[in-house]
PyMOL Python script that loads the backbone (N, CA, C, O; Angstrom):
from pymol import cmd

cmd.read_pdbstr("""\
ATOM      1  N   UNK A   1      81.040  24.968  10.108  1.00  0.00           N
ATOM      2  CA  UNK A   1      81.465  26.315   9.740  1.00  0.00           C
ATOM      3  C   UNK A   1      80.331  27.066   9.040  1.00  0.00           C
ATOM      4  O   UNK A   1      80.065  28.260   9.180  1.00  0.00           O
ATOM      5  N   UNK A   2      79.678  26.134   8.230  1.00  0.00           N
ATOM      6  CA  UNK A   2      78.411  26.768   7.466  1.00  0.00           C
ATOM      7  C   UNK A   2      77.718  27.334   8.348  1.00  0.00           C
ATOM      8  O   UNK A   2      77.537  28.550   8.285  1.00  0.00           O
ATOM      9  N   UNK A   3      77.130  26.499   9.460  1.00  0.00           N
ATOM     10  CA  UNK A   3      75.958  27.232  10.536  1.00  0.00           C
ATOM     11  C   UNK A   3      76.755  27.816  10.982  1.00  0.00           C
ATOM     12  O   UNK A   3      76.012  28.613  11.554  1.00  0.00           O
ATOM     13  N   UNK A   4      78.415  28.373  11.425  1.00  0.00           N
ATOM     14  CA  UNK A   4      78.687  29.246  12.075  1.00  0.00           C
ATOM     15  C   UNK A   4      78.014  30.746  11.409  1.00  0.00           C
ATOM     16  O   UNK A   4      77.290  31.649  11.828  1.00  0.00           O
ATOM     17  N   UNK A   5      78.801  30.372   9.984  1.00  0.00           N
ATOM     18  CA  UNK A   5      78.230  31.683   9.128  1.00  0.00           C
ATOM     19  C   UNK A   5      76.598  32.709   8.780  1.00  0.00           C
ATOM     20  O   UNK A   5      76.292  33.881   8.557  1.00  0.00           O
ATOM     21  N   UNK A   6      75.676  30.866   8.972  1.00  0.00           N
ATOM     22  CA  UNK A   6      74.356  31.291   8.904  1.00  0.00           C
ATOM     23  C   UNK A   6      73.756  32.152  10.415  1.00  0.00           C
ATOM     24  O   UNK A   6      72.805  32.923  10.540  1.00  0.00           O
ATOM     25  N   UNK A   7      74.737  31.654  11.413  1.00  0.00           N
ATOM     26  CA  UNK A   7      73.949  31.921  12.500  1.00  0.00           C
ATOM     27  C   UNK A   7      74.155  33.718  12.575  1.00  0.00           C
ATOM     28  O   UNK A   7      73.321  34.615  12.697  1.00  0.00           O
ATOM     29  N   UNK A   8      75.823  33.745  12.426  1.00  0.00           N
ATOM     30  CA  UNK A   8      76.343  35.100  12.199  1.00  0.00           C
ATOM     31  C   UNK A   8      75.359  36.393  11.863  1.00  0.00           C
ATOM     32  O   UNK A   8      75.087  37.482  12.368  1.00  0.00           O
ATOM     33  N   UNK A   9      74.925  35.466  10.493  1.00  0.00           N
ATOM     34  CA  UNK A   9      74.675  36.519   9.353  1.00  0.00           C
ATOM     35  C   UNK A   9      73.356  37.171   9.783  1.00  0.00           C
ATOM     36  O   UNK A   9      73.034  38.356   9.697  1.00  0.00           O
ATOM     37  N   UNK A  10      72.619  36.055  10.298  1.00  0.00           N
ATOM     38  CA  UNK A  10      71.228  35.937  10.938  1.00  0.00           C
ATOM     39  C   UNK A  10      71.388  37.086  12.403  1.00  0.00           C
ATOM     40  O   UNK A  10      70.543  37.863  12.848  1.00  0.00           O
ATOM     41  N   UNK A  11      72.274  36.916  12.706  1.00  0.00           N
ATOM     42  CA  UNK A  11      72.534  38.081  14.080  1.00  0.00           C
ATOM     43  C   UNK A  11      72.669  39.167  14.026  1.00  0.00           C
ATOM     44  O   UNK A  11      72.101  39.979  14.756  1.00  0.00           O
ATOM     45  N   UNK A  12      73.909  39.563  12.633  1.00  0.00           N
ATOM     46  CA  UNK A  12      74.172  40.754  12.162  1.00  0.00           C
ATOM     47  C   UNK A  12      72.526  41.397  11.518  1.00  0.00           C
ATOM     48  O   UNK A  12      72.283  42.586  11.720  1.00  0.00           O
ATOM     49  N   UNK A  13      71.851  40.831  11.030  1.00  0.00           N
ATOM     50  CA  UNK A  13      70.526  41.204  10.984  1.00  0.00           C
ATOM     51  C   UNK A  13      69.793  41.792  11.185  1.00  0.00           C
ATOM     52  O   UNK A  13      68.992  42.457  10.529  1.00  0.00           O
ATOM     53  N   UNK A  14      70.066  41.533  12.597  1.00  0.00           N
ATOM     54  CA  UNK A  14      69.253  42.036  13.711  1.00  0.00           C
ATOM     55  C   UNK A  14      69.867  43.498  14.485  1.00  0.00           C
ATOM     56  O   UNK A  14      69.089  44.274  15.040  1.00  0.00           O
ATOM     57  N   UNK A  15      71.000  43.686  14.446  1.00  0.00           N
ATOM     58  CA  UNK A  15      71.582  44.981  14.239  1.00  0.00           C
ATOM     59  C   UNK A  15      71.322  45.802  14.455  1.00  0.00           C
ATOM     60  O   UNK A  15      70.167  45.724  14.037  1.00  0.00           O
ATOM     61  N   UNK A  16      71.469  47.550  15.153  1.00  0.00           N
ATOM     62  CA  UNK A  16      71.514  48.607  14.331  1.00  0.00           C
ATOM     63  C   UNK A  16      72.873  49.544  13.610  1.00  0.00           C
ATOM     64  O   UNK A  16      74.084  49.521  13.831  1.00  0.00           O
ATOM     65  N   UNK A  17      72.421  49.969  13.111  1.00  0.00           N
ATOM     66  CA  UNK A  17      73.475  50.654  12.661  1.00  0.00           C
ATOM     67  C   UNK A  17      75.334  50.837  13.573  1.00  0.00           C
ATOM     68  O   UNK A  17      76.466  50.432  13.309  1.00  0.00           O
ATOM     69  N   UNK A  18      74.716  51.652  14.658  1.00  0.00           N
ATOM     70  CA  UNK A  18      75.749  51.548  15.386  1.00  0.00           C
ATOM     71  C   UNK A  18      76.379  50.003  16.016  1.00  0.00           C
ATOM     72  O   UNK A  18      77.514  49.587  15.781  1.00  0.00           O
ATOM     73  N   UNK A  19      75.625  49.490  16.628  1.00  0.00           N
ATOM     74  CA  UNK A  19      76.600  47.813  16.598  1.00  0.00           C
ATOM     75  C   UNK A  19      76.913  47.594  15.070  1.00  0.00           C
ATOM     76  O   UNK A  19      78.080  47.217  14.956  1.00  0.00           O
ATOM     77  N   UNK A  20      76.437  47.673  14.171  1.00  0.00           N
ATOM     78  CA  UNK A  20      77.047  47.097  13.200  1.00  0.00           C
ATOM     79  C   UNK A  20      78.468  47.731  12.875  1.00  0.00           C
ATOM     80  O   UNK A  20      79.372  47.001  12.467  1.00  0.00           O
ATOM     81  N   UNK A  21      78.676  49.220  13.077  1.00  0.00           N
ATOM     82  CA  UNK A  21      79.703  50.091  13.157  1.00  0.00           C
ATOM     83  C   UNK A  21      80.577  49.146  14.168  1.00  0.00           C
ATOM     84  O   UNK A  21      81.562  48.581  13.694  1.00  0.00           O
ATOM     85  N   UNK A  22      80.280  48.977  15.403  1.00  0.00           N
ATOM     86  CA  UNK A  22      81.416  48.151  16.231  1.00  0.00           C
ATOM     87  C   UNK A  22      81.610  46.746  15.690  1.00  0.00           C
ATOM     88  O   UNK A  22      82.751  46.324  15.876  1.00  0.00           O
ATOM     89  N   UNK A  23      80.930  46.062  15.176  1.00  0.00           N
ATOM     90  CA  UNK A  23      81.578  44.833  14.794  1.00  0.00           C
ATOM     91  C   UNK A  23      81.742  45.054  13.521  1.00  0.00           C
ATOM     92  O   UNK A  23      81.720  43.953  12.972  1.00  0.00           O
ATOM     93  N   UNK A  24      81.900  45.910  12.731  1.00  0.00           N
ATOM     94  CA  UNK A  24      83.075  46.456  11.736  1.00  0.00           C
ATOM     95  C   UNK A  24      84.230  46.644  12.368  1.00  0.00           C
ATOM     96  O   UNK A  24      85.200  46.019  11.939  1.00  0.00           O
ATOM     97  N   UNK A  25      84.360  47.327  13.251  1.00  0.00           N
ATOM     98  CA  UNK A  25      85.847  47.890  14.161  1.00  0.00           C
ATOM     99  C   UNK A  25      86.439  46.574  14.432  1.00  0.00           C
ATOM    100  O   UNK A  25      87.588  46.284  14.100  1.00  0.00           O
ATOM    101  N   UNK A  26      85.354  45.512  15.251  1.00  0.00           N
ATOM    102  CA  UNK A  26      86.229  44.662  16.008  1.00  0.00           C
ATOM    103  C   UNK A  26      86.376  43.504  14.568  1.00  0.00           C
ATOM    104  O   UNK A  26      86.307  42.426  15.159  1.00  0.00           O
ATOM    105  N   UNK A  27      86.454  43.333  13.824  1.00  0.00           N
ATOM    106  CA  UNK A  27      86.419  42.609  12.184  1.00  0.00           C
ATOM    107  C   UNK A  27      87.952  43.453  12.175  1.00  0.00           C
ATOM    108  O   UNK A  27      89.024  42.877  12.361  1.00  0.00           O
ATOM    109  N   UNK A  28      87.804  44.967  11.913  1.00  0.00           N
ATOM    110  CA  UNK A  28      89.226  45.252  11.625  1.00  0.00           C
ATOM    111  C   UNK A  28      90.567  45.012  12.430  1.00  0.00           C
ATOM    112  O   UNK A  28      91.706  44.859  11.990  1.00  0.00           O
ATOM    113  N   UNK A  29      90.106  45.023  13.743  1.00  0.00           N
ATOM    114  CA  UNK A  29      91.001  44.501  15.018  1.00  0.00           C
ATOM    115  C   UNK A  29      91.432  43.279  14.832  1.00  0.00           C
ATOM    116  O   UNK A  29      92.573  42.833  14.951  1.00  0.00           O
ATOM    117  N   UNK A  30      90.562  42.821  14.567  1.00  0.00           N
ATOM    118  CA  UNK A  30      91.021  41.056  14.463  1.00  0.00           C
ATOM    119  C   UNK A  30      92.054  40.842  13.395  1.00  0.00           C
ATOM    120  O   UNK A  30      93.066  40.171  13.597  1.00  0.00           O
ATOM    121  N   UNK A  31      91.820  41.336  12.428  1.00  0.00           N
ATOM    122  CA  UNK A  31      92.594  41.016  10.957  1.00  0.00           C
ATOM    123  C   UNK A  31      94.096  41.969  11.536  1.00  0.00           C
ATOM    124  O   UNK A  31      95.162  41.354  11.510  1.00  0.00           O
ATOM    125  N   UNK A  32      94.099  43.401  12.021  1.00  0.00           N
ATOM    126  CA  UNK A  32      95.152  43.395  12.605  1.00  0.00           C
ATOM    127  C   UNK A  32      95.997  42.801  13.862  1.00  0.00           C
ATOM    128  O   UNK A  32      96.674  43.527  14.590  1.00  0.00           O
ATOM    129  N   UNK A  33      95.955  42.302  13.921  1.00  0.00           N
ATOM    130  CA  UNK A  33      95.849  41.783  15.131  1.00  0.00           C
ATOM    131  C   UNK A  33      96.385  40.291  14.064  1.00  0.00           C
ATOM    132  O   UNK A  33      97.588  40.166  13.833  1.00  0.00           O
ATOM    133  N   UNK A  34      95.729  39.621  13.695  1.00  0.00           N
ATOM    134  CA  UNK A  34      96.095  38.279  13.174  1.00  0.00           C
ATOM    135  C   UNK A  34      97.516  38.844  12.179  1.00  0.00           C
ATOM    136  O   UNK A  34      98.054  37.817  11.766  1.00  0.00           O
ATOM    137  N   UNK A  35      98.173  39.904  11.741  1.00  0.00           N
ATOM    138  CA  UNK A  35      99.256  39.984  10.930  1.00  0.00           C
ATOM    139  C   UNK A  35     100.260  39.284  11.511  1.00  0.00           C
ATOM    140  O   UNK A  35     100.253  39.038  12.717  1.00  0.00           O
ATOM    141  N   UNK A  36     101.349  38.847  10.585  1.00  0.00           N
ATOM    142  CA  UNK A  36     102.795  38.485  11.641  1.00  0.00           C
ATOM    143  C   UNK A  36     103.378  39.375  11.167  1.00  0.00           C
ATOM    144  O   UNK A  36     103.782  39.416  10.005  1.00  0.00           O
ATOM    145  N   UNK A  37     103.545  40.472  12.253  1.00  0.00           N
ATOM    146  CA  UNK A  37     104.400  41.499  11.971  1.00  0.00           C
ATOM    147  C   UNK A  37     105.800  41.167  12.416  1.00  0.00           C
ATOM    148  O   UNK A  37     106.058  41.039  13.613  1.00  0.00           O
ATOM    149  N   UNK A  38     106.757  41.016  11.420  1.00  0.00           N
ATOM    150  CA  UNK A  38     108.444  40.558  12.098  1.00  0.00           C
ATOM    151  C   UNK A  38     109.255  41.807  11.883  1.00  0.00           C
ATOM    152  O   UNK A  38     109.405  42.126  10.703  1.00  0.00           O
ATOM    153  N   UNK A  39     109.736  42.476  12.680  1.00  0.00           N
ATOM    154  CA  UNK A  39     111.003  43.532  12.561  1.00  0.00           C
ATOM    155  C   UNK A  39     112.234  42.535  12.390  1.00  0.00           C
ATOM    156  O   UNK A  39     112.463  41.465  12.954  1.00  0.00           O
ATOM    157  N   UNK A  40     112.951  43.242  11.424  1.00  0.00           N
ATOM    158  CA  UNK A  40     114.314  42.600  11.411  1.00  0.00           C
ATOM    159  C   UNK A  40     115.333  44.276  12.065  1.00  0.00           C
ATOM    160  O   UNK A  40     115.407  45.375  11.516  1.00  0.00           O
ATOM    161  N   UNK A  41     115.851  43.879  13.154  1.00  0.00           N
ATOM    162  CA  UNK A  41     116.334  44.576  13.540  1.00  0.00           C
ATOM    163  C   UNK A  41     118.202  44.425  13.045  1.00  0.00           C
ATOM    164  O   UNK A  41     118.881  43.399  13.025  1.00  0.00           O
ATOM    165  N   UNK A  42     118.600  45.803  12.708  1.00  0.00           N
ATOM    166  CA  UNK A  42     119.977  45.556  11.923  1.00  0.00           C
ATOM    167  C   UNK A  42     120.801  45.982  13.602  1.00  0.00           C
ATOM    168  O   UNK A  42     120.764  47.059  14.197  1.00  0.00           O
ATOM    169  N   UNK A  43     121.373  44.914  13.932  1.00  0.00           N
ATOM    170  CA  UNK A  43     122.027  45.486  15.223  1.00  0.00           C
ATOM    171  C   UNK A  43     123.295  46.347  15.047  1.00  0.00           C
ATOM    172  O   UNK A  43     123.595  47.119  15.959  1.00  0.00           O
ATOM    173  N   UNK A  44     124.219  46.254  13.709  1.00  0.00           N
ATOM    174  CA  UNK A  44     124.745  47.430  13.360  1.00  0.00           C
ATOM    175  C   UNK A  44     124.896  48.885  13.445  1.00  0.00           C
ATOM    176  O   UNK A  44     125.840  49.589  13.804  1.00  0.00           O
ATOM    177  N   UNK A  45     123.196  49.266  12.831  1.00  0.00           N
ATOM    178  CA  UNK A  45     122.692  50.380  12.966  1.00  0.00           C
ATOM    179  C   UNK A  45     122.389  50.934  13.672  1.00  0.00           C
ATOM    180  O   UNK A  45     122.472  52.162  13.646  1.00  0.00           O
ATOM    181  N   UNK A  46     121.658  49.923  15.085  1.00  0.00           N
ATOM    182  CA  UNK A  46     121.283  50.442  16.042  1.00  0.00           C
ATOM    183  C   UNK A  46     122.495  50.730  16.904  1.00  0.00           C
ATOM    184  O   UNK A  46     122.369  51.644  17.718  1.00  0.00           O
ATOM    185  N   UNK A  47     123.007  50.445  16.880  1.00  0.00           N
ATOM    186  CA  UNK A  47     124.550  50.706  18.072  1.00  0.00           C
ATOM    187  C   UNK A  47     125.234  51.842  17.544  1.00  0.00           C
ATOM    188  O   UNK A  47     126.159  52.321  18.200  1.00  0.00           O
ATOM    189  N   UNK A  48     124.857  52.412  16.287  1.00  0.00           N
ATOM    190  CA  UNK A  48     125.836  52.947  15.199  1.00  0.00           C
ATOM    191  C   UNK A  48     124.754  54.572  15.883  1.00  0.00           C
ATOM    192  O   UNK A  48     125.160  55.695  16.181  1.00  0.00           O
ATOM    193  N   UNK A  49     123.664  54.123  15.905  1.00  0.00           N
ATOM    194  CA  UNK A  49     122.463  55.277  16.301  1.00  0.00           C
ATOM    195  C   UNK A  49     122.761  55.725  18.119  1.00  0.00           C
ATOM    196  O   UNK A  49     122.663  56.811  18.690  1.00  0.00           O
ATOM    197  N   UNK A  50     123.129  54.425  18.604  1.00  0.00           N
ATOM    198  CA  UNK A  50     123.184  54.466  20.008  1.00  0.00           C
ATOM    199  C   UNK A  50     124.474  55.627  20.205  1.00  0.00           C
ATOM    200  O   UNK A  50     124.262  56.664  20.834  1.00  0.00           O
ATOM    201  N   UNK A  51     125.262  55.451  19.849  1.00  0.00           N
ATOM    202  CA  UNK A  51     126.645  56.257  19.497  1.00  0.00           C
ATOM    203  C   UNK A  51     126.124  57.240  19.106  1.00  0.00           C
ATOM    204  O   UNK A  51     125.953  58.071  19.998  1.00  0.00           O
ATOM    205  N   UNK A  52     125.760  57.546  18.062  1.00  0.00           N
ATOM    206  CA  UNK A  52     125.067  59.121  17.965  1.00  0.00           C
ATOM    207  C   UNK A  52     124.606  59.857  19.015  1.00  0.00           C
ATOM    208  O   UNK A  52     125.171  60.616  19.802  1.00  0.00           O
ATOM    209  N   UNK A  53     123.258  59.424  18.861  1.00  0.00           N
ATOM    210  CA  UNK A  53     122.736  60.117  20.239  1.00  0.00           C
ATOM    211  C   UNK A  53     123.480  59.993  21.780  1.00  0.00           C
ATOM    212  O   UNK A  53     123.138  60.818  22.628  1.00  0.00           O
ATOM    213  N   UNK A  54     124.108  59.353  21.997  1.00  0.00           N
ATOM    214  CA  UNK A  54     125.110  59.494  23.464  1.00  0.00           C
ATOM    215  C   UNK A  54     125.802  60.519  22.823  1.00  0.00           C
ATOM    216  O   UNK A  54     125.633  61.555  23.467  1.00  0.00           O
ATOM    217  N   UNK A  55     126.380  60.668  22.020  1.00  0.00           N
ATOM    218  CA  UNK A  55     127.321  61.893  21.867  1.00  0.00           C
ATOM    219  C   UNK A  55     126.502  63.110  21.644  1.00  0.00           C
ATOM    220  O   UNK A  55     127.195  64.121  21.762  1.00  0.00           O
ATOM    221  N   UNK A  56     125.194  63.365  21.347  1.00  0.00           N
ATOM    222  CA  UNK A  56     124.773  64.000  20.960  1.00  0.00           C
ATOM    223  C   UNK A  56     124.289  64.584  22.734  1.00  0.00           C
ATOM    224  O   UNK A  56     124.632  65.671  23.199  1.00  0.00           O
ATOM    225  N   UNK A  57     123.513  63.629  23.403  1.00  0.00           N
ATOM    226  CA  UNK A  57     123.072  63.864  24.330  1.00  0.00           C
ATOM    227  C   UNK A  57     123.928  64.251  25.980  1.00  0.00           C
ATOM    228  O   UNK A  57     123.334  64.519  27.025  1.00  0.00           O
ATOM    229  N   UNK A  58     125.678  64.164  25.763  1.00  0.00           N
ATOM    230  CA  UNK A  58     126.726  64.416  26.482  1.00  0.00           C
ATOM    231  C   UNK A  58     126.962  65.882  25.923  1.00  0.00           C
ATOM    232  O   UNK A  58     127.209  66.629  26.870  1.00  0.00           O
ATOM    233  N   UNK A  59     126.971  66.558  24.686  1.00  0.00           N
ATOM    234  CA  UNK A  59     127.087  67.304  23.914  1.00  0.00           C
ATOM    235  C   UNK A  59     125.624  68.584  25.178  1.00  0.00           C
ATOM    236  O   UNK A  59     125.762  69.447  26.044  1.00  0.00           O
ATOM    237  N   UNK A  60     124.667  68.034  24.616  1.00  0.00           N
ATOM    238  CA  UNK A  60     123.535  68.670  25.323  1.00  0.00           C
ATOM    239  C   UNK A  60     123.869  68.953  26.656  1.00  0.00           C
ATOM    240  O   UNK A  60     123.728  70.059  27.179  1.00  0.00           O
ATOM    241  N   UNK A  61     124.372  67.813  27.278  1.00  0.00           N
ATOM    242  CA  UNK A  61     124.326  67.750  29.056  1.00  0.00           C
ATOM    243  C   UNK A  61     125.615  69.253  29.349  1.00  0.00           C
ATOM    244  O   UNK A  61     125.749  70.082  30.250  1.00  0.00           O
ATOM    245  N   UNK A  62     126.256  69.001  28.200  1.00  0.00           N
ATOM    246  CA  UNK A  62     127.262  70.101  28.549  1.00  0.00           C
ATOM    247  C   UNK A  62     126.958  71.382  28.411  1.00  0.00           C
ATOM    248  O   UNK A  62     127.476  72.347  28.973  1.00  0.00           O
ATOM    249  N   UNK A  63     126.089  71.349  27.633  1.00  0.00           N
ATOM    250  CA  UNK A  63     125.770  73.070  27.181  1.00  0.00           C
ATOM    251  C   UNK A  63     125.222  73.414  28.356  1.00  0.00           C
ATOM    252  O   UNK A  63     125.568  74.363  29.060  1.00  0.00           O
ATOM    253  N   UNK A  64     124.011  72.320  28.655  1.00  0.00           N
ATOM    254  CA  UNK A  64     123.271  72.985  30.080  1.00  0.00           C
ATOM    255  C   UNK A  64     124.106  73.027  30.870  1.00  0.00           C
ATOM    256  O   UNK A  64     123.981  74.124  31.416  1.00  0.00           O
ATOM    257  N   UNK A  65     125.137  72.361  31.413  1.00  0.00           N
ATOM    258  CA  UNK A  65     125.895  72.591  32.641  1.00  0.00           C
ATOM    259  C   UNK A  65     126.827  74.128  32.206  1.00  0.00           C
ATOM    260  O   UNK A  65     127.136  74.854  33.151  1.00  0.00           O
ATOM    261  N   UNK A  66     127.062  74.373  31.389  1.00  0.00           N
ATOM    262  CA  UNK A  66     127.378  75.692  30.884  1.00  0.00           C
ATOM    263  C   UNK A  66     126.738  76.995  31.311  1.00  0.00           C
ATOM    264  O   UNK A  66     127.233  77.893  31.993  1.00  0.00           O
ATOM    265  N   UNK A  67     125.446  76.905  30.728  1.00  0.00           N
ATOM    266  CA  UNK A  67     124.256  77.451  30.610  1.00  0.00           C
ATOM    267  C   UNK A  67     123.692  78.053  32.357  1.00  0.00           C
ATOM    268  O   UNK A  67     123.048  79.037  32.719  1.00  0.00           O
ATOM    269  N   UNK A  68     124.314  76.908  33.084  1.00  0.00           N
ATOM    270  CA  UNK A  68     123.679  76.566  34.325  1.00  0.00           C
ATOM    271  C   UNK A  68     124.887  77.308  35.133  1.00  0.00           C
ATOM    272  O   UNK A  68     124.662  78.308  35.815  1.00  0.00           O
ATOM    273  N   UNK A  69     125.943  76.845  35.027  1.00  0.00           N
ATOM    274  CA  UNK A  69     126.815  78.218  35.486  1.00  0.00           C
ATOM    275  C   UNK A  69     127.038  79.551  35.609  1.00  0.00           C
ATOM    276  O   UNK A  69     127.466  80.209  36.557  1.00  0.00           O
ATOM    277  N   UNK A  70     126.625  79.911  34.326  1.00  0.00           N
ATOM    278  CA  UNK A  70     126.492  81.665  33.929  1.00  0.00           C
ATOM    279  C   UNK A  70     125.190  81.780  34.609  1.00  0.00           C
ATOM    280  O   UNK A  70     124.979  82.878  35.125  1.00  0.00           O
ATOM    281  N   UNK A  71     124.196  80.810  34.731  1.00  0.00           N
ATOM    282  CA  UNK A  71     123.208  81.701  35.500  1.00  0.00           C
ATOM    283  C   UNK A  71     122.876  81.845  37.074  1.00  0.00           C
ATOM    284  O   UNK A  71     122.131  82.635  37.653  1.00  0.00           O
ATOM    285  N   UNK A  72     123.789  80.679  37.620  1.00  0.00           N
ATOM    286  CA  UNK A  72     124.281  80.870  39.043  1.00  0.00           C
ATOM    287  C   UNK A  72     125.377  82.134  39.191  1.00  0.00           C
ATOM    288  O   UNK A  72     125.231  82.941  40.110  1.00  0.00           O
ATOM    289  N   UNK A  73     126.343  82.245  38.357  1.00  0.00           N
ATOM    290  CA  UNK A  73     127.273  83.838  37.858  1.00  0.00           C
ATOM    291  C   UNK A  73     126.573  84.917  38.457  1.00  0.00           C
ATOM    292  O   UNK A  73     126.772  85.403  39.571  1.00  0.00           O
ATOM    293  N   UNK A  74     125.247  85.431  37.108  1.00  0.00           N
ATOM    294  CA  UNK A  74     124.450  86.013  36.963  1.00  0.00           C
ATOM    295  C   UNK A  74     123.676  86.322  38.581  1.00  0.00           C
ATOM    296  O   UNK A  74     123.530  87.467  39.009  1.00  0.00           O
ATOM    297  N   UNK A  75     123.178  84.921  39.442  1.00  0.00           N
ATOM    298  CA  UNK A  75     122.829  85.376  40.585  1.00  0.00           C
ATOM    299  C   UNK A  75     123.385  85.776  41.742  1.00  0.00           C
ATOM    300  O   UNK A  75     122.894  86.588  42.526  1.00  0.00           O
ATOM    301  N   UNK A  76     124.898  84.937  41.902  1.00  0.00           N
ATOM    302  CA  UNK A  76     125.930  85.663  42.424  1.00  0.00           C
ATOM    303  C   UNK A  76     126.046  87.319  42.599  1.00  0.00           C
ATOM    304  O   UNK A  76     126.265  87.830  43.697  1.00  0.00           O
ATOM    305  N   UNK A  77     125.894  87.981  41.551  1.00  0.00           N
ATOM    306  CA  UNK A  77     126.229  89.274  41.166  1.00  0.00           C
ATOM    307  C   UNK A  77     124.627  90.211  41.384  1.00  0.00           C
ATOM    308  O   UNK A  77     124.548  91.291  40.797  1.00  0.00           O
ATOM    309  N   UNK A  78     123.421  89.732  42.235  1.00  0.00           N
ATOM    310  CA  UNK A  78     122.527  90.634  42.106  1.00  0.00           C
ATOM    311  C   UNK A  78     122.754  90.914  43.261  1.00  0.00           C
ATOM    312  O   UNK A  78     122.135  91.827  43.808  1.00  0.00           O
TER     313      UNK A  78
END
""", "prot")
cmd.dss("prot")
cmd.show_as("cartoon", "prot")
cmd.util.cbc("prot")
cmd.orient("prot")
């Protein structure tokens, strides 16, 4: 592990600026990337949300079909 580090360090060295900028980036990638990101999903809520928006989005579908009538009406009558 030691010579991994010496060899590293010895490389980064050699560098310019801009590679050193990308293996900063890919250093930060890695560490994200290594998180354990766990969602705890509340399946309650989500069904409770799912219900919302269906009603919300039947609600919508109706206005346009509304909306969509008066303006077939509207062309009827030119």
């Amino acid at each position: 592990m030691v010579a991994l580090k010496e060899f590293l360090s010895l490389e980064l060295d050699k560098l310019n600026e801009e590679q050193l900028k990308q293996v900063s980036d890919f250093i930060a990638f890695l560490k994200f990337r290594s998180r354990n990101i766990s969602w705890q999903i509340d399946k309650n809520k989500m069904a409770a949300l799912y219900s919302e928006f269906a009603q919300e989005d039947r609600q919508l579908a109706e206005a346009g079909l509304d909306e969509y009538a008066k303006l077939l009406t509207q062309e009827d009558f030119k």
